[in-house]
C-alpha positions in Angstrom: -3.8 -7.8 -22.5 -5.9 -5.0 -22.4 -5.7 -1.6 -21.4 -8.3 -2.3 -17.9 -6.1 -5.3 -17.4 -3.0 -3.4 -17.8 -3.8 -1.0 -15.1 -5.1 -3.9 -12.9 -1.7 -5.4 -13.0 0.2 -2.3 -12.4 -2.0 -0.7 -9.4 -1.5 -4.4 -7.6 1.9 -4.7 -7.9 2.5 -1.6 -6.7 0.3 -1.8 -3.9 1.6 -5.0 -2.6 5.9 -4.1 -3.6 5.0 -1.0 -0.9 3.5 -3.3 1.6 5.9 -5.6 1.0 9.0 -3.1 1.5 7.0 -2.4 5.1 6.7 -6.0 6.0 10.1 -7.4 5.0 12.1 -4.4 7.2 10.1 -6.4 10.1 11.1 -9.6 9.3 14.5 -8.7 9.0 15.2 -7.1 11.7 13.2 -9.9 14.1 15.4 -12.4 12.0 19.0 -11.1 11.9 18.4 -9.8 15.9 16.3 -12.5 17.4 16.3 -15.7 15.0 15.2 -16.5 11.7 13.2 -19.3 12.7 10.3 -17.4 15.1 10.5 -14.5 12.5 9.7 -17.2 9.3 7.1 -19.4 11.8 5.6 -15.9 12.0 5.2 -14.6 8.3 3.8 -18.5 7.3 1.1 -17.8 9.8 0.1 -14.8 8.7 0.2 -15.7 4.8 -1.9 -19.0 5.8 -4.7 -16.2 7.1 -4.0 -14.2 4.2 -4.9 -16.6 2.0 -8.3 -17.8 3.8 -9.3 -14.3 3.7 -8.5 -14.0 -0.1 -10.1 -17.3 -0.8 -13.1 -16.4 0.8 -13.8 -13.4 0.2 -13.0 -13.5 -3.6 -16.2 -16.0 -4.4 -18.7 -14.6 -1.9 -18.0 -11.3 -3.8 -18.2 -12.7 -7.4 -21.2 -14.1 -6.3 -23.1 -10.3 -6.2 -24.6 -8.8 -9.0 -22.0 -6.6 -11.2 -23.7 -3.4 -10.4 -23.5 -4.1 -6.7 -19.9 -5.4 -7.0 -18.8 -2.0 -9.3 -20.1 -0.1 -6.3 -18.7 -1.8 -3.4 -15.5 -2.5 -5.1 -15.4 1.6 -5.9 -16.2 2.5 -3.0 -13.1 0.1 -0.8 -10.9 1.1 -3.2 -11.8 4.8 -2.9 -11.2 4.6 0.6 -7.8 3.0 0.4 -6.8 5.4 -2.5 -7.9 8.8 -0.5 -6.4 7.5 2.7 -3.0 6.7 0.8 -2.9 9.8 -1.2 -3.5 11.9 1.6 -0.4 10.8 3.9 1.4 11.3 0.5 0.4 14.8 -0.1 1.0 15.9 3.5 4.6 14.1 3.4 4.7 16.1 0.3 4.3 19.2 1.8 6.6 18.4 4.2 3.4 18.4 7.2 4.4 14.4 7.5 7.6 13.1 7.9 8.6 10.7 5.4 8.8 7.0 6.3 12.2 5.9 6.6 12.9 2.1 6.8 16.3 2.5 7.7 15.0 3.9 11.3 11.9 1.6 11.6 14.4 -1.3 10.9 17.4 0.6 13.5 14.1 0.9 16.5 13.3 -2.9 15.8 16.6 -3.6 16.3 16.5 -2.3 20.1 13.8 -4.6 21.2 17.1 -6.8 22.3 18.4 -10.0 21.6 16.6 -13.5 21.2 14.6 -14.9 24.3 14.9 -18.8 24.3 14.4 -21.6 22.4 11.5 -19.7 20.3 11.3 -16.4 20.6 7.7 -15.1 21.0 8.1 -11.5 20.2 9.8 -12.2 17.1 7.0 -14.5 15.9 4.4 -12.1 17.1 6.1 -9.1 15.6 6.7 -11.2 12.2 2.7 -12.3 12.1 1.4 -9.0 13.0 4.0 -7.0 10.8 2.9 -9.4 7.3 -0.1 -9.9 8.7 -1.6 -6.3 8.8 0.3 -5.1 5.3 -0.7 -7.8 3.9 -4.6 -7.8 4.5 -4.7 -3.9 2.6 -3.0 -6.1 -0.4 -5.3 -8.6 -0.1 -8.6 -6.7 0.2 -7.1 -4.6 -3.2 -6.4 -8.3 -4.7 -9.8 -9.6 -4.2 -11.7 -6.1 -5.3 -9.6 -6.0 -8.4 -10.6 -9.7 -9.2 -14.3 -9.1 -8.0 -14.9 -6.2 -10.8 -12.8 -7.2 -13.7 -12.7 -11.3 -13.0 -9.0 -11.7 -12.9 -8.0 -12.9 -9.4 -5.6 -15.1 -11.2 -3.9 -11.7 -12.8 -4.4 -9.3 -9.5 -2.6 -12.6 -7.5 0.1 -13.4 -10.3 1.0 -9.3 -10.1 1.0 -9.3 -5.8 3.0 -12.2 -5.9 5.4 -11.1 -8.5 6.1 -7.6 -6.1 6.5 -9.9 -3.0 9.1 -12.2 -5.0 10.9 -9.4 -6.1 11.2 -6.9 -2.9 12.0 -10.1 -1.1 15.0 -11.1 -3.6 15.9 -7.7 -3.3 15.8 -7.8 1.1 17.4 -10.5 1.6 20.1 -10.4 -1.2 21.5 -7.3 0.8 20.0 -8.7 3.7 19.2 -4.9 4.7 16.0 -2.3 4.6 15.3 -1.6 1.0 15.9 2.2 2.0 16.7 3.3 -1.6 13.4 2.3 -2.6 11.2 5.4 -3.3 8.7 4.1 -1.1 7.2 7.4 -0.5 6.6 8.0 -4.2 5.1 4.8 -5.2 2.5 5.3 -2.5 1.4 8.9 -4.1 1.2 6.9 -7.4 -0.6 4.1 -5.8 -3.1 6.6 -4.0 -3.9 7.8 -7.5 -4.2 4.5 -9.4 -6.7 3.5 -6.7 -8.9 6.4 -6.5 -8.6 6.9 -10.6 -10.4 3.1 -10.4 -12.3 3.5 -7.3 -13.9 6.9 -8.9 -14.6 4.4 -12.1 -16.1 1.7 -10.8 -18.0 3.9 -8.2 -19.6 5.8 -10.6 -20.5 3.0 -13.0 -21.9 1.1 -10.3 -24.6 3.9 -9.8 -25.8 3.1 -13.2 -23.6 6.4 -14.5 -21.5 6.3 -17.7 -18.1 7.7 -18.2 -17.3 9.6 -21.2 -14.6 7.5 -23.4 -15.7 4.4 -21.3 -12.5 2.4 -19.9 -10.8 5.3 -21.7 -11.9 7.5 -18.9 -8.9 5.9 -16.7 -6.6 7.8 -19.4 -7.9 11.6 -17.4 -8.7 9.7 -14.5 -5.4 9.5 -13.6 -3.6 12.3 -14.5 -6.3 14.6 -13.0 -5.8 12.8 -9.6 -2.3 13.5 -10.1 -1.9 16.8 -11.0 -4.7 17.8 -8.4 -2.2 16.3 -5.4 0.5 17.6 -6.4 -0.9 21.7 -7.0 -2.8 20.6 -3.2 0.8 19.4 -1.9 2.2 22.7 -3.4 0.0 25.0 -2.0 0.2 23.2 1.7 4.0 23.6 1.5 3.7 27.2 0.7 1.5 27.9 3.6 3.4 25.4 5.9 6.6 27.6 5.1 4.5 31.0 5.7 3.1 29.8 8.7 7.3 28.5 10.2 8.8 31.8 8.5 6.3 33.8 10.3 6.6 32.1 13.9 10.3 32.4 13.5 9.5 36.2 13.1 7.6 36.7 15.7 9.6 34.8 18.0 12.5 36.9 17.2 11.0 40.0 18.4 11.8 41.7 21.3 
């Protein structure tokens, strides 16, 4: 496997075991509070759409020329990248409150107990919950596979995530709260826009220096920059409190 393909692999699954983490706390709570069978109806739904929207979207982007698809496929993941790494940085420095599945799967919990024979709001809740975590996994799937040609690989590594955070879920049949959900999204936010700065750049007819080695600085440039930009909005996030807490306390 090379190293493109390697970095394919891991930016997926990490992707989709975040989303995943998200969309199992919903089904779990709709299941263990309102019944497992609206809660499961729910989540087949929303993986039957899932997989129309993969399976047509997939070809009818193959189907473009490679410079177009390098560009478009940049561009998305760009957008997902900057969007993820930005709620990272601000939870970072502490202008975001972290998620916390533990208290998304606690308020879930309230919506009460089961409603009849099928219970609506569970199904709805499952469909929507797997449905709208899982279309940001599918859109990365199918613009991995579109650029590189490996929607078998970008699928195999999704799947493998979902598998594995659902074993995990339902084994302890609880919110995967020690997960370091957080932190895998700031390292997802920077494997998407390390790619998304690639193929964006290479689909405007530039060249990196290194070629696919570029990835290698990509990365850790992304990196480093979010965490000095987290810093530095901490610092003035802690000015700013220590300096109301001043003023309030004068006379």
């Amino acid at each position: 496997m090379s190293g493109p393909e390697v970095g394919v692999a891991i930016s997926v699954f990490l992707a989709s075991a975040v989303e995943a983490v998200e969309a199992v706390t919903i089904v779990l709570a709709m299941g263990l509070t309102r019944g497992w069978r609206p809660a499961l109806t729910g989540v087949g739904a929303a993986l039957l759409v899932l997989a129309a929207v993969v399976g047509g979207l997939g070809p009818a982007l193959s189907a473009l020329p490679i410079g177009v698809i390098r560009g478009v496929v940049g561009s998305l993941l760009l957008l997902f990248g900057l969007q993820w790494l930005r709620k990272a940085v601000l939870r970072y420095a502490g202008l975001k409150p972290l998620r916390d599945e533990e208290e998304e799967f606690r308020k879930l919990q309230r919506l009460g107990g089961a409603g009849g024979p099928f219970d609506r709001l569970a199904f709805t809740v499952s469909f929507k919950g797997v449905l709208l975590e899982g279309l940001e996994v599918a859109l990365i799937v199918v613009a991995f596979a579109a650029n590189q040609h490996h929607l078998g690989l970008a699928t195999a590594a999704a799947g493998a995530a979902v598998v594995a955070v659902c074993a995990a879920a339902f084994a302890v049949r609880a919110p995967l709260a020690r997960v370091p959900e957080n932190w895998l999204k700031f390292g997802v936010g920077v494997m998407l826009c390390a790619f998304g700065s690639f193929w964006s750049a290479e689909g405007a007819g530039a060249s990196w220096p290194g070629g696919d080695g570029a990835l290698l600085y990509l990365i850790p440039i992304f990196a480093l920059f979010s965490l000095a930009l987290g810093g530095r909005l901490k610092g003035g996030a802690g000015g700013r409190l220590q300096g109301l807490a001043t003023e309030r306390g004068r006379p």
